[in-house]
C-alpha positions in Angstrom: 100.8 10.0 39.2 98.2 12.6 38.9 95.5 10.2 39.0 96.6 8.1 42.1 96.7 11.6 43.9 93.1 12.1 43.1 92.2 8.8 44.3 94.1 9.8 48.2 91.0 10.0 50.1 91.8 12.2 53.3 90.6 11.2 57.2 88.1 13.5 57.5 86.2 11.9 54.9 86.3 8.8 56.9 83.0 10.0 59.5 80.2 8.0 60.4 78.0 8.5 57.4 76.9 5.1 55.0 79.2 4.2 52.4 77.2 5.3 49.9 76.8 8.7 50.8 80.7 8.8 51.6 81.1 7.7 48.2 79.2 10.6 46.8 81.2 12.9 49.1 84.3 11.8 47.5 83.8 11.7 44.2 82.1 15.2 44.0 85.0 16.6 42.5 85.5 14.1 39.9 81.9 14.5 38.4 81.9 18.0 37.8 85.3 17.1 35.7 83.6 14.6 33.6 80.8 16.5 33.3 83.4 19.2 31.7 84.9 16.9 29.6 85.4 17.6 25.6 82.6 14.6 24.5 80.4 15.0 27.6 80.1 18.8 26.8 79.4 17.9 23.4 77.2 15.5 24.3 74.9 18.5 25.9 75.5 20.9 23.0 73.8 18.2 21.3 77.0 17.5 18.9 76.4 13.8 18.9 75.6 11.4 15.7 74.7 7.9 15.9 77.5 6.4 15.0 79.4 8.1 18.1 76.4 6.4 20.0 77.3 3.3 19.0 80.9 3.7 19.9 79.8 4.6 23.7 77.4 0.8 23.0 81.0 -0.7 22.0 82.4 0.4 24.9 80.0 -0.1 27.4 79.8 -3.6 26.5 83.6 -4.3 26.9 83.3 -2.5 30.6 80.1 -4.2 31.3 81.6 -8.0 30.3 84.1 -7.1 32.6 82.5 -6.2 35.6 79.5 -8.5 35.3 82.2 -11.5 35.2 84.0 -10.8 38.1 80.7 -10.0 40.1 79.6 -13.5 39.0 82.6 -15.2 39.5 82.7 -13.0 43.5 78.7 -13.5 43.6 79.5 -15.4 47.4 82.3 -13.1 48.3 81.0 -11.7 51.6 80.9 -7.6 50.4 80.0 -8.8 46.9 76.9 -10.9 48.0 75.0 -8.2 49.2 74.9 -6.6 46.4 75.0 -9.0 43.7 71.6 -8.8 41.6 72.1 -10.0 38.3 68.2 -10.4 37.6 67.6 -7.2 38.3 70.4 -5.7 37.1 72.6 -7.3 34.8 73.0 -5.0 31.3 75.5 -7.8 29.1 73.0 -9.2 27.1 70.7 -5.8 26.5 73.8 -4.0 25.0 74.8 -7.5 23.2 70.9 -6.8 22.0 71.7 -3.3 21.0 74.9 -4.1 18.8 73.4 -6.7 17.1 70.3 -4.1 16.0 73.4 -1.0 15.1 75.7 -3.5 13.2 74.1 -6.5 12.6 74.4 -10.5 13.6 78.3 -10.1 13.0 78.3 -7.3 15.5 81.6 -8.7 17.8 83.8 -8.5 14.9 82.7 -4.8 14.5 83.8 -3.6 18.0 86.2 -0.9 18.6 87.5 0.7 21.7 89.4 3.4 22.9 92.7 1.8 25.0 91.2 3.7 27.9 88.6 1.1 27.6 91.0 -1.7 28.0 92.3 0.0 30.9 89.5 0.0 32.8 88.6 -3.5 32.2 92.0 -4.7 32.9 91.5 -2.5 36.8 88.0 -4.5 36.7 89.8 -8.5 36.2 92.5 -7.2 39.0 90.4 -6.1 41.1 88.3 -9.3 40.8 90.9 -11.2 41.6 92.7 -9.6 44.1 90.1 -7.3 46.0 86.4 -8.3 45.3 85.5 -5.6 48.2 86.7 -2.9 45.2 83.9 -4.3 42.9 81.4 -2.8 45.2 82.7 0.8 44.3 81.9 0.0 40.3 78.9 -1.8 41.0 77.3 1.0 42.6 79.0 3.7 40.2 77.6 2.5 37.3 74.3 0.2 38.3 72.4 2.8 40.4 73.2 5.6 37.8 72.0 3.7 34.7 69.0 2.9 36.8 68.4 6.5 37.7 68.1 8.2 34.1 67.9 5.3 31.6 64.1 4.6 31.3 62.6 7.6 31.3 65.5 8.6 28.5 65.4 5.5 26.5 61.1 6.3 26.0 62.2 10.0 24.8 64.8 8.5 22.1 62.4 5.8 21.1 59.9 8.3 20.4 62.3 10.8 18.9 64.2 8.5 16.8 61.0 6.3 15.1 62.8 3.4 16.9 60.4 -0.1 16.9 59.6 -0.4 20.1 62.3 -0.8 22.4 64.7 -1.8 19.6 68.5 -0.4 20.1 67.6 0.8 23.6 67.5 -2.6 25.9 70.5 -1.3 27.9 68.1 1.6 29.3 65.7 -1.1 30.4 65.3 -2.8 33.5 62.6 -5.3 33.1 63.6 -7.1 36.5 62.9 -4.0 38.7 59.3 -2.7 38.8 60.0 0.4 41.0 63.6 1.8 40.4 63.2 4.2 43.3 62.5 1.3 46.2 65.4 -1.2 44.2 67.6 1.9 45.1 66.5 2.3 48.6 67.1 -1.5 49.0 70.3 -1.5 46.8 71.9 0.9 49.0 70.5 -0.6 52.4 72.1 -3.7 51.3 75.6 -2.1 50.2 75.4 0.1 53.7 75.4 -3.6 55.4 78.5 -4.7 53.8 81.0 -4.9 57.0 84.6 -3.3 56.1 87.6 -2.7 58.1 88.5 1.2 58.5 91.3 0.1 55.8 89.2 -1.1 53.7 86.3 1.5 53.6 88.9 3.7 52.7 90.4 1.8 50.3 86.8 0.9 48.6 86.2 5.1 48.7 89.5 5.3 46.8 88.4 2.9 44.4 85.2 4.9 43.8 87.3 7.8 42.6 89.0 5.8 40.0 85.7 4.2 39.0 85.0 7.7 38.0 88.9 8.4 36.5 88.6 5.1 34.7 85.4 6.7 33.0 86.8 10.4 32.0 89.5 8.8 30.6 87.2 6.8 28.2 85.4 9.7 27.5 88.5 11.3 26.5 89.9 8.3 24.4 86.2 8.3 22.6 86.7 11.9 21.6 89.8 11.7 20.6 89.5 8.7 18.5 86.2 11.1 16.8 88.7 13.8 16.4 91.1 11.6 14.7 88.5 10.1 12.1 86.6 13.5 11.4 84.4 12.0 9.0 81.4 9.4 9.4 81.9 7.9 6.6 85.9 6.9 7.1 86.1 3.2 6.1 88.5 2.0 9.3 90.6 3.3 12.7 93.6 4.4 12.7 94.6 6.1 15.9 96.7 3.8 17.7 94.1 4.3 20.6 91.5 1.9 18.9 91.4 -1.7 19.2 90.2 -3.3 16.2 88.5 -1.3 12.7 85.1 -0.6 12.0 82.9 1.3 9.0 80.6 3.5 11.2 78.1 4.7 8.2 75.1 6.8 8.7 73.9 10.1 8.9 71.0 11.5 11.2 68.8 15.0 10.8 69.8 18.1 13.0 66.5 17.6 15.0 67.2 14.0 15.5 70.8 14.7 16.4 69.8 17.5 18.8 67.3 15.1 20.9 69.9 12.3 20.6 72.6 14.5 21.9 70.9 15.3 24.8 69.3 11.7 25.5 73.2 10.5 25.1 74.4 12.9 27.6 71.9 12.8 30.0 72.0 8.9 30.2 75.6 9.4 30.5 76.2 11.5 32.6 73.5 10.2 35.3 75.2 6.8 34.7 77.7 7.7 36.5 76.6 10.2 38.7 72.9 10.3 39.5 73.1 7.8 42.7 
């Protein structure tokens, strides 16, 4: 498969540097090519409304439910330990907090995904069950990046979008860590410390390249299940790539589309790669 072949990290990677920076060796490729995917380019154009906003929330929350359960259920596995700050970290319950402000207290019946989604949160349970190591690869993917762009981005759309307070925008705060620069110096320290074969090093740098597959293919299965509705207003789903139906009403101005284009696409995109 094409994607397997991506994820073949060669031995020359394999040098003496920390893990993290080996991870952002090998996954250099694979950021530029979700950076040049069709909803992340979009995303910059500033082609973005809030109901596709909301579908990236409904996703986010499936992936995050995933991988916070297995971290929690790992928390004394000895790579996973390290690493494992739920206080500081943990997003579940702000993007539970962010539904329930888009779509109301009935939010969970409301949720649609692309299968892509699933996907990733199916690799996510396996991986929790067979090889906790692997979690470190998604922790670190998606944690340090959130925590690199999200607050600073999540002020701009409060502003920009007459949002009360920090209403809608919890997942971009991180109430738990006063100084996200140090929290990433200490993050990483403690990741660098986790001891790993030369098997499984490589195996966990493999892992981070499908972190990053797993996530252009969402972004992929969220455009195209855009594509197939076309219209805002459509009353349910019904590309055979969503999982559940959903009324996605709402309109926003160009202005406040423009800003929340580029807020969407920076927080994004430095999600997953801003480490």
């Amino acid at each position: 498969m094409e994607t397997e072949k991506r994820t073949q990290i060669s031995a020359e990677q394999i040098d003496n540097r920390d893990l993290s920076e080996q991870i952002k060796e090998v996954t250099k490729d694979s950021h530029v090519r979700a950076e040049n995917t069709e909803l992340m380019l979009g995303f910059q154009r500033g082609q973005v409304t809030l109901p596709q906003y909301k579908l990236l929330l409904c996703s986010l929350y499936e992936i995050y439910q995933a991988l916070e359960e297995e971290l929690d259920r790992n928390s004394s596995h000895p790579a996973v330990a390290p690493i494992y700050f739920p206080a500081e970290l943990a997003r579940l319950k702000s993007i539970e907090n962010d539904l329930e402000y888009f779509y109301g207290p009935d939010w969970r019946e409301k949720i649609v995904v692309p299968a892509a989604t699933l996907r990733y949160c199916h690799r996510l349970r396996q991986i929790g069950k067979e090889n906790p190591e692997f979690l470190v690869a998604h922790a670190y993917t998606r944690y340090l990046g959130d925590l690199s762009g999200g607050q600073v981005l999540g002020r701009i759309a409060q502003k920009s979008m007459g949002l009360k307070s920090s209403e809608g925008l919890s997942f971009f705060a991180f109430p738990g860590v006063s100084s996200p620069n140090l929290f990433k110096q200490l993050y990483r320290s403690r990741m660098n410390s986790v001891e790993l074969t030369a098997e499984e090093r490589n195996s966990v740098l493999e892992e981070a390249v499908r972190a990053f597959e797993f996530n252009i293919q969402v972004f992929d299965g969220l455009q195209k299940m855009l594509s197939v509705t076309g219209n805002e207003h459509q009353e349910s789903w019904t590309n055979s790539e969503a999982v559940h139906s959903k009324t996605l009403p709402g309109t926003i101005s160009p202005m406040i589309r423009m800003v929340l284009g580029l807020f969407v696409a920076l927080a994004t995109v430095m999600g997953l790669y801003a480490l």
